[in-house]
N, C-alpha and C positions, 0 to 999 in steps of 0.2 A: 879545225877549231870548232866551237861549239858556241851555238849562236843563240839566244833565247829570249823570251817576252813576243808578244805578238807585233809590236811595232818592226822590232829588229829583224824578227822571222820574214815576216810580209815583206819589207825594204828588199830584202835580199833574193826572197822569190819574185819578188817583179823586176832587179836589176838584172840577177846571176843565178836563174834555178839552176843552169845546171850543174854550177857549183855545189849545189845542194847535194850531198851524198845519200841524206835519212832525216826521213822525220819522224820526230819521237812527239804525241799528243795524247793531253788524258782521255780516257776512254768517260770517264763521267759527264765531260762539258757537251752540251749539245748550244751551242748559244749563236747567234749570229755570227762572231767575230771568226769563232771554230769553224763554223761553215765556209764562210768566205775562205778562210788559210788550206779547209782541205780542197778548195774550187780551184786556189790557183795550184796547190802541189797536184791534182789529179791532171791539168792541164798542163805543166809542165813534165808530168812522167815521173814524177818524184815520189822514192818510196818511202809511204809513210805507213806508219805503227800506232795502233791505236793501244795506248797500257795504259796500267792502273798508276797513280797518283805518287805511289811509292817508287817505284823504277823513274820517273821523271825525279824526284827529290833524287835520287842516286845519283843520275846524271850531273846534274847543277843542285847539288849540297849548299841550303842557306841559300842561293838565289831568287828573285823576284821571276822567277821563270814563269809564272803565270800558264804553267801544264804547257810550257809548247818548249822545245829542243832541238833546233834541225843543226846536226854535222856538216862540217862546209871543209871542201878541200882547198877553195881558194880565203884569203883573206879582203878584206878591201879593197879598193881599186887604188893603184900607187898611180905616183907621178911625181917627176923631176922640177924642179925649180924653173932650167931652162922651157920643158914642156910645157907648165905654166906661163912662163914668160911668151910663148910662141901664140900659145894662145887666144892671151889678152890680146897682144901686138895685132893679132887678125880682127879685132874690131877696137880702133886707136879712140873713136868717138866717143867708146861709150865708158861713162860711171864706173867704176870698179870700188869694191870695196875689199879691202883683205884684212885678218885679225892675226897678230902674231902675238904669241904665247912664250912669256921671258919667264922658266923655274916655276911652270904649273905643275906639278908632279899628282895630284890626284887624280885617279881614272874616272871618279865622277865628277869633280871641275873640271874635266877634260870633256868629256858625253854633252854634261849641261851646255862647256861652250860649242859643240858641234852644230845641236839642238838649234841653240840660240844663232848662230851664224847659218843655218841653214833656213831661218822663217825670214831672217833678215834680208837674205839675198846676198850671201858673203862669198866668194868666187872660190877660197880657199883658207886655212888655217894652217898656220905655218910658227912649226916649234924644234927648237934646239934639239940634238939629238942627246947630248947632256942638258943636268938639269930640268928634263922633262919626261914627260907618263906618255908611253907607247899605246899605242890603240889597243888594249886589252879589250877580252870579253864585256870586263866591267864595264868600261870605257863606250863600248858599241850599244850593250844594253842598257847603259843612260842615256845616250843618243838618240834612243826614239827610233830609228831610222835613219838621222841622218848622216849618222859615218857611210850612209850607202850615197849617199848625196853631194858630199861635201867634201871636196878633197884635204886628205891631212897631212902634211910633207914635214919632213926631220929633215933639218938640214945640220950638214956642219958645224957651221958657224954662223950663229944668228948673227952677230957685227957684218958680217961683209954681205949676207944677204941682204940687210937693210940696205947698204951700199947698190948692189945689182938691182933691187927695189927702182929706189932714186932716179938709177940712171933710165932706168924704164917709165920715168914720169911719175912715179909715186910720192906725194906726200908724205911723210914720218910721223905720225900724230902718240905720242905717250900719256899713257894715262898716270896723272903723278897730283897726290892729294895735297904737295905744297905749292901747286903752278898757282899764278895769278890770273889767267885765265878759266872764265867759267865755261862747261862747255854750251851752256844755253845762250850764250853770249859770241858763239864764236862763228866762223862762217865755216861748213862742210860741203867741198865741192870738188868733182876733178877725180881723180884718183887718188884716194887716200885707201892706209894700211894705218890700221891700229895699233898699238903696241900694249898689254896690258901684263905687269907682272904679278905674280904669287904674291898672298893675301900676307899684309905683313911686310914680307920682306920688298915689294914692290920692286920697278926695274933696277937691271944691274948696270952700276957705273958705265959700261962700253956700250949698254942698247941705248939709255940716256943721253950719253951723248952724241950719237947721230942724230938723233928726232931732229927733224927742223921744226915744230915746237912742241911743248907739255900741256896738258891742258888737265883740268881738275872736274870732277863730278861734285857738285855743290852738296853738303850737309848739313844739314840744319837738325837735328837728332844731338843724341849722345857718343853715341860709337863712329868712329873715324872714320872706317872706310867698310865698302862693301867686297861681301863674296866678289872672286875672280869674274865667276858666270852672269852672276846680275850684275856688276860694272860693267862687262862684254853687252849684255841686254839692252844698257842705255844708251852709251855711245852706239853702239850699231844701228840703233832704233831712232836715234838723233840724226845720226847719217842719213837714213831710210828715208826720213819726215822731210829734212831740207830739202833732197833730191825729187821725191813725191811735191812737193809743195814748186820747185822752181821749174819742174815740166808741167807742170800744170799752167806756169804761169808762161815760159815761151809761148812765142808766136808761132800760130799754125802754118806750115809750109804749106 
């Protein structure tokens, strides 16, 4: 697959160079960031190709490639539901935060919410295998980076996953623009999983009804509801703040 922009390049040369097969770079940039990306490929052994401006356009036609290209034989780092689960379970103590994606199908509301769950400190992102957008290119180079970071799991059946959730101590929190709950109003603690559906059509009847509750993002504007990725921003950064704010506020052992 073909991986591009300097965030995405970088990410994946400090996770998985050797995945890296070739690097394609403009030979015109001479600028700090080109420095740095040809420091780690020279140190990782990774051949890189210094071309003109044109042959990188070739590569990624209409892309934000920002003159950088690197061929990758691997994809992402996968992971199962259960391995997730195994996971958490080895530290039962601590906070978890997870974001689940109901009928997001844009790869760049998909990147954006990576992005956003990965500053957040969000453990994983977890979406139907129908009704949603695969880790595309696209998808990775709006990410930034963090599809190198942030695990992205398709599961089956998002309804029973929510279920497996639960039984592992998770909260079901939905983001839904008719709750009566505000979320700056609510208490975030524990293990909680977000639930936020496609813009417009919001979640679907079966993930709604599990949540053990809905909570709403206050409006006060014209327009109803916000992009997938900036709702993902608030709530997660809500989450963020309580937790930041109530260790601060325990007793020191």
């Amino acid at each position: 697959m073909k991986i591009f922009g300097f965030h995405a390049v970088l990410a994946r040369l400090r996770r998985d160079s050797e995945g890296v097969t070739e690097l394609y770079v403009d030979a015109s940039r001479n600028d700090p960031r080109m420095r740095e990306l040809e420091r780690l490929a020279q140190a990782a052994g990774v051949r890189m190709h210094a071309v003109d401006g044109q042959r990188i356009e070739r590569l990624c036609p209409g892309k934000r490639h920002q003159g950088v290209v690197a061929l990758s034989e691997a994809s992402v780092p996968s992971l199962s539901l259960e391995q997730l689960m195994a996971r958490l379970d080895a530290q039962p103590r601590s906070p978890v935060t997870l974001l689940l994606l109901d009928g997001v199908t844009d790869p760049r509301n998909l990147g954006a919410c990576l992005r956003v769950a990965d500053g957040a400190g969000v453990a994983a992102v977890i979406a139907p295998k129908d009704h949603a957008c695969a880790l595309t290119e696209v998808a990775i180079q709006t990410s930034s980076g963090a599809a190198e970071s942030v695990p992205y799991l398709m599961v089956t059946n998002l309804a029973r996953t929510i279920d497996t959730l639960q039984e592992h101590g998770f909260e079901i929190i939905g983001s839904a623009d008719e709750s009566e709950d505000d979320l700056y109003c609510a208490t975030l603690d524990g293990r909680i999983a977000w639930v936020l559906g496609a813009e417009g059509k919001g979640l679907r009847r079966l993930t709604r009804e599990r949540c053990d509750r809905l909570i709403r993002i206050p409006m006060h504007g014209q327009v109803e509801s916000l992009n997938v990725s900036v709702a993902a921003g608030v709530v997660l950064y809500e989450t963020l703040r309580q937790r930041q704010r109530a260790s601060q506020q325990s007793p020191q052992l």
